[in-house]
C-alpha positions as CSV (number, residue, x, y, z in Angstrom):
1,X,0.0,0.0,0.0
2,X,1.7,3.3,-1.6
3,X,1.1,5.6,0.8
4,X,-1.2,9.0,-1.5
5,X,0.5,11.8,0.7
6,X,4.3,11.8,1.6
7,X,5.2,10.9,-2.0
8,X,3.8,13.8,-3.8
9,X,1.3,11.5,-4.8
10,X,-1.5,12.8,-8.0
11,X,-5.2,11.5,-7.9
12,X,-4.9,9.7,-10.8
13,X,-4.6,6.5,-8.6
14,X,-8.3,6.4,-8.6
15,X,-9.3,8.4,-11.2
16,X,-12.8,10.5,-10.5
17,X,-15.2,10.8,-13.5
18,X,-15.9,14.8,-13.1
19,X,-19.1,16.0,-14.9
20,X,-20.3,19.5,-14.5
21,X,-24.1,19.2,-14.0
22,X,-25.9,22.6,-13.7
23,X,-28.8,23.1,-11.7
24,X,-31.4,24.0,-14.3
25,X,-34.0,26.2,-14.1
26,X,-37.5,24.3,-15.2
27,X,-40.3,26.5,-16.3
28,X,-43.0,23.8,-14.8
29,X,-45.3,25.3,-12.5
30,X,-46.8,22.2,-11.1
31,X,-45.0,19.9,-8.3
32,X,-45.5,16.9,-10.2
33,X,-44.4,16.4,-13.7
34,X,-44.9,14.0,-16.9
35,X,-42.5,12.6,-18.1
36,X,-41.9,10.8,-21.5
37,X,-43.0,7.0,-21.5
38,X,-41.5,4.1,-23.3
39,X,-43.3,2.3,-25.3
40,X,-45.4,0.2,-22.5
41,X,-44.8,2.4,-19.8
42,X,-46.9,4.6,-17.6
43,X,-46.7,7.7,-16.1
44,X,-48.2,9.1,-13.3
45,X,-49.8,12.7,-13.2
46,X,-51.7,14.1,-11.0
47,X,-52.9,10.7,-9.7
48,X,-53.9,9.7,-12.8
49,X,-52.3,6.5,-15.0
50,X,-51.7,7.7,-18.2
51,X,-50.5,5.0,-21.1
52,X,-48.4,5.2,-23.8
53,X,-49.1,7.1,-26.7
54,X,-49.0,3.8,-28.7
55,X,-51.6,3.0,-26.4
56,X,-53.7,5.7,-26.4
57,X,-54.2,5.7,-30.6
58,X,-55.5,2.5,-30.2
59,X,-52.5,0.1,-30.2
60,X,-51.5,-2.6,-27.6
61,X,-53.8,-2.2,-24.2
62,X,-51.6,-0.6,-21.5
63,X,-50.6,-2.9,-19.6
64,X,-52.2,-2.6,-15.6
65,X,-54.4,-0.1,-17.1
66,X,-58.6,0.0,-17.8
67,X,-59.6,-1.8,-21.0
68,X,-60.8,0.6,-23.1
69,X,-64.3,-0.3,-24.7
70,X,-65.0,-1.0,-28.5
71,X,-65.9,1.6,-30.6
72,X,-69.2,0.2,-31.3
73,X,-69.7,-0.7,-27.9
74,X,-71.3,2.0,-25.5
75,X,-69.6,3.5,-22.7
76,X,-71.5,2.3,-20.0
77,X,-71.0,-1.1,-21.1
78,X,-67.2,-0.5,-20.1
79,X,-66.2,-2.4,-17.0
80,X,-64.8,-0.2,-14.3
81,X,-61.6,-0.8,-13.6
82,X,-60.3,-0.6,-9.8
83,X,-56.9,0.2,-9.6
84,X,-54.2,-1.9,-7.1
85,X,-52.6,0.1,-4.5
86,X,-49.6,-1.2,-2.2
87,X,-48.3,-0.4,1.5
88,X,-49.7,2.0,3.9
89,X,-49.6,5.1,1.4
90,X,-51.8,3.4,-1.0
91,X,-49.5,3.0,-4.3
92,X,-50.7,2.1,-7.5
93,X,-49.3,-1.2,-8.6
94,X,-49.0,-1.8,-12.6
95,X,-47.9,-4.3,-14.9
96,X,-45.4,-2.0,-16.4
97,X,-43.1,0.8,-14.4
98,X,-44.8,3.7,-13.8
99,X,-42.7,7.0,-12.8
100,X,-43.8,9.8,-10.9
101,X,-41.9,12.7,-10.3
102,X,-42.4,15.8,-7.6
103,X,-40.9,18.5,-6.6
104,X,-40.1,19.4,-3.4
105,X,-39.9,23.0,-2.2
106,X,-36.8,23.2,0.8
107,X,-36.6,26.3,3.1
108,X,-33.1,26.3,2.8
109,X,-30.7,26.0,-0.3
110,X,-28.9,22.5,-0.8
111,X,-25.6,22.5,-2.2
112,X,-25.5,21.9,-6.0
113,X,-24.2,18.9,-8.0
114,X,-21.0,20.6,-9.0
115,X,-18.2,18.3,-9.6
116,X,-19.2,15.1,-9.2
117,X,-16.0,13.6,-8.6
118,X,-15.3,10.6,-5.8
119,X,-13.4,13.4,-3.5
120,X,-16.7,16.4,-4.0
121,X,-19.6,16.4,-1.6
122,X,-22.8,14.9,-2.0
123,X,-26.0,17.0,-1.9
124,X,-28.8,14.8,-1.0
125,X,-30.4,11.3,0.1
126,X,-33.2,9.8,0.9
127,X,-34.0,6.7,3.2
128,X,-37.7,4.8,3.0
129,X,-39.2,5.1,6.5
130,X,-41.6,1.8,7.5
131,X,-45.4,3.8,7.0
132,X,-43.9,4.6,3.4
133,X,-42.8,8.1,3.7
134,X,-39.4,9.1,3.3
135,X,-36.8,11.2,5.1
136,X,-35.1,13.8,2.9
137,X,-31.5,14.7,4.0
138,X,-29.6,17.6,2.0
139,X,-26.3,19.3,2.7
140,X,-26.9,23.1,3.0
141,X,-24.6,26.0,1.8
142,X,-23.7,27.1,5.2
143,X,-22.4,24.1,7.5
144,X,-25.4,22.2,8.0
145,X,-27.2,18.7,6.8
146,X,-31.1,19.5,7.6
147,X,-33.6,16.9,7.7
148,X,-36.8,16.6,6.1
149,X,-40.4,14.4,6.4
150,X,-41.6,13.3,3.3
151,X,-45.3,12.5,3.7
152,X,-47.2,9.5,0.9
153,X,-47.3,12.1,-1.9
154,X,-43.6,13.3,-1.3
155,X,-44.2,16.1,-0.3
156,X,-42.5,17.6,2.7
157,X,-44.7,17.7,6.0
158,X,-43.5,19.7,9.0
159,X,-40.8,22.1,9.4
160,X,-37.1,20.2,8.8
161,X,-34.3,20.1,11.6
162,X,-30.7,20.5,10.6
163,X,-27.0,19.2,12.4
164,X,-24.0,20.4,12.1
165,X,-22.4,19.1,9.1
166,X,-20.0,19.9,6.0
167,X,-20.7,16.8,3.9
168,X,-23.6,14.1,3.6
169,X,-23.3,10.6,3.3
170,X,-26.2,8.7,4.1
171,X,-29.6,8.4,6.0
172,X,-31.4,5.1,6.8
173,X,-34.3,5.3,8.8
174,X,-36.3,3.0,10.8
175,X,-40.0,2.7,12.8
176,X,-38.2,4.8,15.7
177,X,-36.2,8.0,13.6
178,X,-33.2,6.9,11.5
179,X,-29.6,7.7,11.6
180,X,-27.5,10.2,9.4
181,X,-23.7,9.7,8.2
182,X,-22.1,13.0,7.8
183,X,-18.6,15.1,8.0
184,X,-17.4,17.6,10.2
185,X,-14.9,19.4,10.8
186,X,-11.6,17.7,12.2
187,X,-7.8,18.7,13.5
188,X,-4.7,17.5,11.9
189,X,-2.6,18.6,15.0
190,X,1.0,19.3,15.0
191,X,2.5,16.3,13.5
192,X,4.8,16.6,10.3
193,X,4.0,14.5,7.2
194,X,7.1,13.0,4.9
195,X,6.0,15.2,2.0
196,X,3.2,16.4,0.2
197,X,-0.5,17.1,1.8
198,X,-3.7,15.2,2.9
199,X,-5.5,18.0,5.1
200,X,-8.1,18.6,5.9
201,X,-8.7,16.1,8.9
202,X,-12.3,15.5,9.6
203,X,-14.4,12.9,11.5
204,X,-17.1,11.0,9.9
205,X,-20.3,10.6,12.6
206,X,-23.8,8.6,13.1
207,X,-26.2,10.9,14.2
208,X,-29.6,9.0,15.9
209,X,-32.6,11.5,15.2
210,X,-36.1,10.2,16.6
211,X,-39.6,10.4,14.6
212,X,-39.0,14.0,15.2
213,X,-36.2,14.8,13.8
214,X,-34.1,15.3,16.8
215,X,-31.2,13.9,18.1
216,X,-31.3,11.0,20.2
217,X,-27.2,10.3,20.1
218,X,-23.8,10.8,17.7
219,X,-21.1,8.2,17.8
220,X,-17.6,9.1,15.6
221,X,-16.5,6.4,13.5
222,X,-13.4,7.4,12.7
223,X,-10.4,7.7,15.7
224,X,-9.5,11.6,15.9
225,X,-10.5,11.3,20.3
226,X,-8.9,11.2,23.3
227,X,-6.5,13.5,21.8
228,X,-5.7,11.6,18.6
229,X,-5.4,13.9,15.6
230,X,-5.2,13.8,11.8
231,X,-1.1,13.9,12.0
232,X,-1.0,10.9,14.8
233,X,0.4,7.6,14.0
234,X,-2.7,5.3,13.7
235,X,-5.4,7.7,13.1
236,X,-8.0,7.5,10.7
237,X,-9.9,10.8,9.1
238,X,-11.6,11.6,6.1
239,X,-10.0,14.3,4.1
240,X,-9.9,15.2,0.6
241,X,-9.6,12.1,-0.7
242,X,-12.2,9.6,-1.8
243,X,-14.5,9.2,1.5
244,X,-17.6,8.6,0.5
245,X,-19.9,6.2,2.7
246,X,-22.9,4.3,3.0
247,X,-25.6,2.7,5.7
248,X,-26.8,-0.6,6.9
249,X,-28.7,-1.8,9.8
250,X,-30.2,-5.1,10.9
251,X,-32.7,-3.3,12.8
252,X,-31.0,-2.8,16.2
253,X,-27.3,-1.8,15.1
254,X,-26.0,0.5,12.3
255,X,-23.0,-0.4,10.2
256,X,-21.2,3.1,8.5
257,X,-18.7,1.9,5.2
258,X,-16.6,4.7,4.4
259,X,-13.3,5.5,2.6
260,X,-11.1,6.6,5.2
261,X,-7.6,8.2,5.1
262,X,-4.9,6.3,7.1
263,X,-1.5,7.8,9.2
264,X,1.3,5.5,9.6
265,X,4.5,6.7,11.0
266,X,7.9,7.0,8.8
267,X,10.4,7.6,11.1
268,X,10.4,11.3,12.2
269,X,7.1,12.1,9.7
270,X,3.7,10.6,8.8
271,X,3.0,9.0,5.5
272,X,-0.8,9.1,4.6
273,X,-2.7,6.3,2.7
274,X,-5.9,5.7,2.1
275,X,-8.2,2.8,2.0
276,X,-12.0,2.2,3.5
277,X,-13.4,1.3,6.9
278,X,-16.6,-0.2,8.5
279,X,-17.7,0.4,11.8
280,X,-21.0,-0.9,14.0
281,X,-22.7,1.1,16.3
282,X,-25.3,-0.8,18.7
283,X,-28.7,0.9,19.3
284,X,-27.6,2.9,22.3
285,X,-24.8,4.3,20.0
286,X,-21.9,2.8,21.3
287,X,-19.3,1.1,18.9
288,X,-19.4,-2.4,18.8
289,X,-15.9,-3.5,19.5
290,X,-14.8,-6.6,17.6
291,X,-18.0,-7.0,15.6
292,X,-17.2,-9.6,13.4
293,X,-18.2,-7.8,10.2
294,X,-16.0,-4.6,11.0
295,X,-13.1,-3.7,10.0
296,X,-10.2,-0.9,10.9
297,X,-9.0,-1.1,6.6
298,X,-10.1,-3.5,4.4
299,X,-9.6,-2.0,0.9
300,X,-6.4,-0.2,-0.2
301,X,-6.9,2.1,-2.1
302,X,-10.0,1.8,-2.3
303,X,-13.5,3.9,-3.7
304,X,-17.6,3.2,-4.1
305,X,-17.3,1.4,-0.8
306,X,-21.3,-0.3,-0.8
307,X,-23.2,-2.8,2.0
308,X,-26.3,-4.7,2.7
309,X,-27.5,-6.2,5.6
310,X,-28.1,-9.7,4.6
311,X,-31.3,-11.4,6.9
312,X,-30.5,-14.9,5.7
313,X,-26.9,-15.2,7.2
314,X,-27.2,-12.3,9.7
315,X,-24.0,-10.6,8.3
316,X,-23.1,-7.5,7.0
317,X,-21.8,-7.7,3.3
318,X,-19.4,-5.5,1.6
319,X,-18.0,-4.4,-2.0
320,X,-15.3,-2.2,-3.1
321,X,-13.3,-0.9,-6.1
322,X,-9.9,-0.9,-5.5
323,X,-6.8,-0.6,-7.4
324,X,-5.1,-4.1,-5.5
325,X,-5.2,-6.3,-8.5
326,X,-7.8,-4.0,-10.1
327,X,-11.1,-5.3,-9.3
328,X,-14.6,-5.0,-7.5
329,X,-13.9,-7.1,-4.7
330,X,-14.8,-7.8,-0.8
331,X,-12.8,-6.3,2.1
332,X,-11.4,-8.5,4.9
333,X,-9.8,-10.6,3.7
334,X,-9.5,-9.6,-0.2
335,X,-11.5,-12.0,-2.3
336,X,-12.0,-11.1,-6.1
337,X,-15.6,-10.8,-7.6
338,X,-14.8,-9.2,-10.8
339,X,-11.8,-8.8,-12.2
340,X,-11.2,-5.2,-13.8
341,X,-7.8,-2.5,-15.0
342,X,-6.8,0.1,-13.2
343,X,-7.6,2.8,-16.5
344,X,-9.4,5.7,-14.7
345,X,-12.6,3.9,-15.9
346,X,-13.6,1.5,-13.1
347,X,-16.4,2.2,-10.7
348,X,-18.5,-0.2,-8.5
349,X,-22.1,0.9,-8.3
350,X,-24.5,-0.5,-5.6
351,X,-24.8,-3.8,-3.7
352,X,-28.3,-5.7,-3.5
353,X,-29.6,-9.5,-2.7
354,X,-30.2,-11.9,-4.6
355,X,-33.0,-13.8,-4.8
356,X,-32.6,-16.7,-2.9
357,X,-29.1,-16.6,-1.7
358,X,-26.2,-14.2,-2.6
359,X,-25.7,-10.7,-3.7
360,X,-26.1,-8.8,-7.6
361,X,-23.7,-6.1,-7.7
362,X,-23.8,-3.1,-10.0
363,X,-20.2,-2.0,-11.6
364,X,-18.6,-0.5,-14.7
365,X,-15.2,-0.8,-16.9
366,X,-14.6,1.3,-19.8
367,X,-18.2,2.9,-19.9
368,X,-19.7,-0.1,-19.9
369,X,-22.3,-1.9,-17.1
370,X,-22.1,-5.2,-16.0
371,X,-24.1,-7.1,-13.0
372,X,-22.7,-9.8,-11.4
373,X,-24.3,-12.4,-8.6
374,X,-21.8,-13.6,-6.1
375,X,-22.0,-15.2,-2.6
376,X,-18.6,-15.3,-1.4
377,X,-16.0,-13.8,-3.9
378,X,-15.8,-14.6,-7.4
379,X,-18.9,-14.1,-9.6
380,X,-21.0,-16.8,-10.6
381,X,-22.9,-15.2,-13.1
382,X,-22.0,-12.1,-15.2
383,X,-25.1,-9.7,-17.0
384,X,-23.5,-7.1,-19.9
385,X,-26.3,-5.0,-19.6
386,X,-25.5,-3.2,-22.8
387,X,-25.6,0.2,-20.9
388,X,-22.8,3.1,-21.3
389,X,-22.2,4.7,-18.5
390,X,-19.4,4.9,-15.6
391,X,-21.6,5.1,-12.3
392,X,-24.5,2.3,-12.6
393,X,-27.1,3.0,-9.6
394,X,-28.9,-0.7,-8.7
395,X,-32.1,-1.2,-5.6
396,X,-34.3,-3.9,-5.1
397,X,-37.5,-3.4,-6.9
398,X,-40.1,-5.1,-5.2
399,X,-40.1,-8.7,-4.9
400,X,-37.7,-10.9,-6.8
401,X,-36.5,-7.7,-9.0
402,X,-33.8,-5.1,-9.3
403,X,-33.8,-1.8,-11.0
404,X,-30.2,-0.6,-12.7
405,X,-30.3,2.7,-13.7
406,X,-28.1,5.2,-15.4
407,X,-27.4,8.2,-16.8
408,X,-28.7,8.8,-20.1
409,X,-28.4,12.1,-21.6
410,X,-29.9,15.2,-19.8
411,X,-31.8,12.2,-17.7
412,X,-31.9,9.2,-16.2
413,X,-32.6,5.4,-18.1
414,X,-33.6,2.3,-16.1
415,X,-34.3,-1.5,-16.5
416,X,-36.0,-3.7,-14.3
417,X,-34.2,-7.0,-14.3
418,X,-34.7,-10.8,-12.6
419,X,-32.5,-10.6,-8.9
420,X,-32.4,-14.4,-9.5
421,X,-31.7,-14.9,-13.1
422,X,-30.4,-11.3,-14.2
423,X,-32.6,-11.6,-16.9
424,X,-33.8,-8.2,-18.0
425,X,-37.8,-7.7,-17.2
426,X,-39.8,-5.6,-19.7
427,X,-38.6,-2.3,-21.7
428,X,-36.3,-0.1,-20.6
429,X,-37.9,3.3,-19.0
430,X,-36.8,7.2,-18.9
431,X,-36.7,9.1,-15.5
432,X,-37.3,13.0,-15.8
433,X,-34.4,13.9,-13.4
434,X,-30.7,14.7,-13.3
435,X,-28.6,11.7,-12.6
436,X,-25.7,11.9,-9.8
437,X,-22.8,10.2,-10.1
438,X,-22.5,8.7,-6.2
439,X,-26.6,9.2,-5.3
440,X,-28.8,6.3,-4.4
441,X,-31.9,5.0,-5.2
442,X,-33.9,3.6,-1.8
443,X,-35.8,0.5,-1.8
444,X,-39.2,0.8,0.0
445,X,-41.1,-1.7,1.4
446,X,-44.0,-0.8,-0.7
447,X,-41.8,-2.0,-3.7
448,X,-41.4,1.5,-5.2
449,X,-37.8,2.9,-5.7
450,X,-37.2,6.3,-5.2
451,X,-34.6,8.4,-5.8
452,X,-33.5,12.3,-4.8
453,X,-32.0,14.5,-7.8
454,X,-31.8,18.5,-8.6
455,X,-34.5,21.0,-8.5
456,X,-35.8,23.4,-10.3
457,X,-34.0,26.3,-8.1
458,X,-31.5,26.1,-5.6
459,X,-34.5,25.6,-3.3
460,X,-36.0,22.7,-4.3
461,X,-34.7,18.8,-4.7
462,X,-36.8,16.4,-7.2
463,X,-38.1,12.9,-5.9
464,X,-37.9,10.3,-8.7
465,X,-40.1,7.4,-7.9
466,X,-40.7,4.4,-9.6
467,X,-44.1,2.5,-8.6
468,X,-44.7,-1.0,-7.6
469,X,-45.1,-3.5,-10.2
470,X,-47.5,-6.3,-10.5
């Protein structure tokens, strides 16, 4: 492991994909807007199911829609049709993928996309609470991560809390609150490095907030206590370097995966390296010391760092990118899923189950998306997706099914696909919002998706969801 500062180390050892995105201004007045169907697909509007246009001139019956009657027929001899609905906010369920998008109007601004590189911040994300509502987490423009309720329509209900914060990672939530994964502010100390430079030093946290939105407990996941800082032999901080992180729970404890910078002594200096770090915290918010899924460093160097909590085996399951042997892989110990080249152009994308046993994993190499199904290391099956793009997002969709999604022009494209099989499940569809290179789409129990993009102003963040299907 080449240490990145204290060698006048350059980035290019994991090479961020940087796209300017611009907040655009959208001249719709209405908080919930159509969007372009494939052929097949509906769209939600205003509560209504609205088919293809294929559909609508008299083509192939929408699927999950009404039949509509004969032309020779009269209308009252039309069946009605009553329309399925899932979880506790009522969803329609169709045969097809239906999107819905609304806007959401914040009373504070939230950071914009920017550069979207591995080592920028992230601006927004979403976690599915139990009832079916949502809680909305954005990074602010002056130190803060506030905290929103999304009611059934997405909406936001309630007035939204903020902590003290200069980068988001996560939220998850849970019937009781949720937890947060942010940033702050950190101290390097007065320690001398061999060469080159790594500040800032920061502390990645778990913040517990109740149904509320208020704080129940924090608990520091990386080391910088007890007067440890940045510049200490041993320490472990987030800086500028890749640190982004995700969440996991198993209902009781909270598991934070994070990139994470690490200080190792060379004789009268410090060199600095980095790699990625998990951590449990129990429900009272201690850390839970030698947890069997955690780890001080498991990937070096190491980016996309993505977990699951898996119910059947009662672990926690992670997936990196990392430039040992160039591969997507699991930390601790190393064990190869996909093979891969360290060009700049490899990316992991999300981790989800399987059907039955194992784990799909999202990743790309040279542009190109892939899936693969693993249990424990190597892939056993491998999907070429035929999509082009760097940073594949993949959820479960319901049950049995996955959604991969992508960038695709000034938008986002999707496909539902098999979680057993891989194979791919109906046409692909288009998502009205901006795509984010290290944003998530959240699974809800419901069996929508949904997932948090740009807004119309620098007040407002856009909730992509996609239904339930039949």
């Amino acid at each position: 492991m080449k240490p990145l500062a204290g060698w006048r180390a350059t980035r290019t050892v994991i090479a961020a994909a940087v796209a300017v995105v611009a907040l655009a201004a959208c001249s719709a007045t209405s908080t919930e807007e159509a969007v372009d169907p494939a052929p097949g697909q509906q769209v939600e509007v205003a509560g209504q199911s609205l088919p293809s246009a294929a559909a609508a001139s008299g083509g192939a019956v929408p699927s999950g829609g009404a039949v509509a009657p004969s032309a020779s027929a009269p209308a009252s001899a039309a069946p009605k049709a009553t329309a399925a609905v899932a979880g506790g906010c009522a969803r329609k369920v169709s045969a097809a993928p239906a999107v819905k998008v609304t806007q959401v109007s914040l009373p504070s601004k939230v950071a914009g996309y920017g550069n979207e590189g591995d080592t920028e911040n992230l601006p927004m994300a979403l976690a599915a609470r139990p009832d079916g509502g949502s809680w909305l987490a954005w990074l602010g423009t002056n130190g803060k991560v506030y905290l929103g309720r999304l009611g059934c329509d997405d909406k936001l209900v309630g007035t939204p809390t903020s902590f003290t914060g200069i980068d988001l990672q996560d939220v998850q939530a849970d019937a009781k609150g949720g937890v947060l994964l942010l940033t702050r502010k950190g101290n390097c100390g007065g320690g001398a490095l061999c060469g080159g430079a790594s500040s800032p030093c920061n502390t990645m946290h778990m913040v517990r907030f109740d149904n509320n939105g208020k704080l129940v407990w924090e608990r520091q996941v990386t080391n910088l206590t007890g007067g440890k800082t940045g510049y200490d032999d041993g320490a472990r901080f987030i800086w500028w370097y890749q640190h982004h992180g995700r969440l996991a729970t198993n209902g009781s404890d909270w598991a934070a995966y994070f990139g994470v910078a690490i200080t190792v002594k060379n004789g009268n200096c410090v060199d600095i390296h980095e790699g990625d770090r998990m951590q449990v915290v129990n429900a009272s918010g201690n850390l839970v010391s030698g947890h069997k899924d955690a780890f001080e460093v498991g990937c070096s160097h190491a980016w996309t760092s993505r977990i699951v909590w898996d119910p059947r085996t009662k672990r926690f399951v992670t997936v990196c990118a990392t430039d040992n042997s160039c591969r997507i892989a699991q930390p601790n110990p190393y064990r190869t899923v996909a093979a891969g080249t360290c060009d700049g152009t490899l990316f992991g994308g999300d981790l989800v189950l399987a059907k039955t046993k194992g784990y799909w994993t999202a990743w790309s190499q040279g542009g190109k998306v892939r899936l693969e199904k693993f249990t424990t290391g190597k892939s056993t099956s491998t999907i070429s997706t035929g999509a082009g793009s760097q940073h594949p997002h993949l959820v479960s969709y319901g049950s049995g099914r996955m959604l991969l999604s992508w960038q695709s022009g000034s938008g986002i494209a999707a496909q539902v696909y098999d979680a057993g099989t891989g194979k791919a499940v109906g046409s692909r569809l288009s998502i009205a919002v901006k795509d984010h290179s290290y944003q998530a789409f959240k699974a809800y129990a419901d069996g929508s998706v949904a997932y948090p993009a740009a807004g119309a102003s620098t007040s407002s963040i856009k909730i992509a969801r996609v239904l339930p299907q039949a």
